[in-house]
Every structure is written in structure tokens, then in C-alpha cells.
C-alpha positions as CSV (number, residue, x, y, z in Angstrom):
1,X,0.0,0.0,0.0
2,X,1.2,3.6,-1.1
3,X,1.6,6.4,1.8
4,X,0.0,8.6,-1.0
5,X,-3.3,6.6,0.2
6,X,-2.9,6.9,4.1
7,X,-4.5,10.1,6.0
8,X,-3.4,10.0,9.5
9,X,-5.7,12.2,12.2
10,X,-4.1,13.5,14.9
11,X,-6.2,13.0,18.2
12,X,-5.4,14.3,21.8
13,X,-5.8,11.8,25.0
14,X,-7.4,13.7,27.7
15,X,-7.8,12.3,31.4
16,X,-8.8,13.8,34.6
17,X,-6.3,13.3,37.4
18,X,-9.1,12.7,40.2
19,X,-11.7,10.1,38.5
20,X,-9.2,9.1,35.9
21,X,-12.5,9.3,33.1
22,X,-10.5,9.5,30.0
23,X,-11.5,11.2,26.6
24,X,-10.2,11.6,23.3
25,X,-10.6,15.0,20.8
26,X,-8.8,15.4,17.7
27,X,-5.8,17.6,18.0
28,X,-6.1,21.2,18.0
29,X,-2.5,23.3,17.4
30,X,-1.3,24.4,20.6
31,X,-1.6,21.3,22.5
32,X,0.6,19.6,24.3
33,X,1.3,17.1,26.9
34,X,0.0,17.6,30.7
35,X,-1.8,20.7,29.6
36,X,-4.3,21.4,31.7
37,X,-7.2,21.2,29.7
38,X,-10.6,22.0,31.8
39,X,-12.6,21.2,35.0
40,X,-13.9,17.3,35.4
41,X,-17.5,17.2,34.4
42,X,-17.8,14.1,37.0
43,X,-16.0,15.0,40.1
44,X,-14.4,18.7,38.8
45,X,-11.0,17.3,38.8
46,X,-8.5,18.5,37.1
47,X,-8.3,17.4,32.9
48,X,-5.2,17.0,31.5
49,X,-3.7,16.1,28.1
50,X,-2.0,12.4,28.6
51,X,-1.6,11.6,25.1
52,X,-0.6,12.7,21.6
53,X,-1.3,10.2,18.9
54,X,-1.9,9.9,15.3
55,X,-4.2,7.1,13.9
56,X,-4.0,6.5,10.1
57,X,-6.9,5.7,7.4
58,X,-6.7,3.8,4.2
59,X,-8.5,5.3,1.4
């Protein structure tokens, strides 16, 4: 398979450091890891990017 056919999506991890409820949002420039994202909708913990990762599609 050619790389010409491959789109990969960049997606942020995102975890809250009291519940550990995770969630995952597609990149956005300017993140980065252990960013501190928002208040926990659960338990208003802190949320924090974890993660950076790409995940690739075959067209």
C-alpha cells in the first residue's frame, strides 16, 4: 500500500487526574502534553492532556 493513500488524524488523549474518566478529541494546534485542559465534568478534577497520537486511514 502507497503512503499517497494513508490520511493520518491527529487525536489528543485527555484524562482527569481525580476520576481518571478519559476522553479523546482530535488535536487542536497548541496542545501539548500535561496541559491542563478543563474542570472534570464528574467529580471537577482537574483534565489533563496524557496523550498525543496519530491514527491513520486507508482510502
Amino acid at each position: 500500500m502507497s503512503d499517497k493513500n494513508k490520511i493520518i488524524t491527529a487525536y489528543t488523549l485527555q484524562q482527569c487526574n481525580s476520576c481518571k474518566e478519559q476522553s479523546k478529541q482530535k488535536f487542536t494546534e497548541g496542545d501539548y502534553v500535561f496541559q491542563e485542559i478543563s474542570k472534570c465534568s464528574s467529580c471537577d478534577g482537574q483534565v489533563l492532556v496524557t496523550k498525543i497520537f496519530g491514527e491513520s486511514l486507508t482510502q
